[in-house]
N, C-alpha and C positions, 0 to 999 in steps of 0.2 A: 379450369379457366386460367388462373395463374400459369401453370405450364404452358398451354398455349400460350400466350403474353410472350411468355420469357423464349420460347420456342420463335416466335416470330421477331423479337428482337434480336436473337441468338447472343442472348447473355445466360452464363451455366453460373450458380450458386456454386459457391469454394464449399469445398470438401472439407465437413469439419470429421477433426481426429476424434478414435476415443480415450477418453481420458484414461491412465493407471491410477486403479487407488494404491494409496503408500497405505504399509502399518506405521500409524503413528503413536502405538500405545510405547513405546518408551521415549516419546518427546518430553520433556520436560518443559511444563508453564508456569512453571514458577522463572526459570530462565527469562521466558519472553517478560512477565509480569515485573521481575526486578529492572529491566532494560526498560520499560514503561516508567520507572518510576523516576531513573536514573534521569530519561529522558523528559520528563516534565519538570527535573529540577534542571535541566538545562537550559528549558525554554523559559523558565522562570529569573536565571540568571540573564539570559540575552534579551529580554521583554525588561529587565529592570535597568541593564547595559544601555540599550536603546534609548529609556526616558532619559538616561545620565547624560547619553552625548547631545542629544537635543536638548536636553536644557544648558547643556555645557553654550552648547551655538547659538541658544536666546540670549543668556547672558554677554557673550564676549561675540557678538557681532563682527565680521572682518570688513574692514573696509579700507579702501584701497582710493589713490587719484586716480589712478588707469581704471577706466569705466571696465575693459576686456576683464582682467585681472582678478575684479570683483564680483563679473558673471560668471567667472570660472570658478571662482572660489564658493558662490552659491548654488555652481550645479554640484560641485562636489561635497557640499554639507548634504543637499538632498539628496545625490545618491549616496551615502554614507544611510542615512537615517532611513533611507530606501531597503536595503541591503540588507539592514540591523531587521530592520521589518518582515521581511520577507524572511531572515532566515529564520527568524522568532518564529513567523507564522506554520512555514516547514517543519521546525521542530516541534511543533507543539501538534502538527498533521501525524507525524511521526510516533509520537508518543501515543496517539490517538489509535493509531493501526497497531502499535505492538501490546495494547490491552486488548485488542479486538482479537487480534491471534491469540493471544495465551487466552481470552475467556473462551473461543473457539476450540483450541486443542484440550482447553481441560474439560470442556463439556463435553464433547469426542471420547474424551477418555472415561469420565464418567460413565458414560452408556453405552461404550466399546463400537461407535462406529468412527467412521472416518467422515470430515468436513464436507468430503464433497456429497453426502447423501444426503445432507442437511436440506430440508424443504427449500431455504432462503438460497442455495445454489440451483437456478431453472437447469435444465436435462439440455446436454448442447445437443443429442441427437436423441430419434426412439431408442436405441438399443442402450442406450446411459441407466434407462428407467429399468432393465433387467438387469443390470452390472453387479446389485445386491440383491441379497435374500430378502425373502420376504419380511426379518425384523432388522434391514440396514445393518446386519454384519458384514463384515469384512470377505468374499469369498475365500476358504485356501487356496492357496496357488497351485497350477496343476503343474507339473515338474514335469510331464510329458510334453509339455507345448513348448519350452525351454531347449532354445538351441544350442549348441556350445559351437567356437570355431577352433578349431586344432590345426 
């Protein structure tokens, strides 16, 4: 029923790739794990940056006789504390993703598969769901299907 649908619209569904799995057993997560930590002491620096300059701007108010002057000067504190915001926010997104990889690769490595066989990653096609063995190892690589160009 769908195919016909898509048939009579003549709209064709993109062709998805199949993925390669990598060996990942000599990634190191402690690497990602230190960069996680690196980076929430960043966000923690730019989140306390951020209160500093906003209260620096409750405090010392600009104010100006030229009405223009003093619009411009209040859009420029708000984007400033806009800015401080956002990148805080990012970095602290960031930090957030580089614990997710390193707890991802080191559980990967723990039980010798790779991420992507992980349940929580869906199958982008049926032939993804044959791509490992039956305990989610790794397949060898076949060195016969390997082309060289000379």
């Amino acid at each position: 029923e769908i195919e016909e649908a898509k048939a009579s619209v003549r709209i064709e569904a993109p062709q998805i790739e199949r993925r390669e799995q990598i060996d990942i057993s000599d990634v190191n997560p402690v690497l990602y794990a230190a960069s996680s930590v690196v980076t929430v002491i960043a966000a923690y620096f730019l989140f306390q940056f951020s209160i500093f300059v906003a209260a620096q701007f409750a405090e010392h108010p600009f104010a100006s006789d030229l009405y223009p002057v003093e619009r411009f000067a209040n859009f420029l504190r708000q984007a400033l504390i806009a800015g401080l915001s956002l990148l805080t926010g990012l970095t602290g997104l960031t930090a957030v993703g580089l614990f997710l990889l390193a707890a991802t690769v080191a559980l990967a490595n723990i039980q010798g598969t790779t991420p992507s066989a992980f349940p929580l990653d869906p199958p982008t096609s049926p032939l993804s769901l044959n791509d490992c063995d039956k305990d989610n190892s790794i397949p060898p690589r076949d060195s016969s299907n390997t082309t060289s160009s000379t």
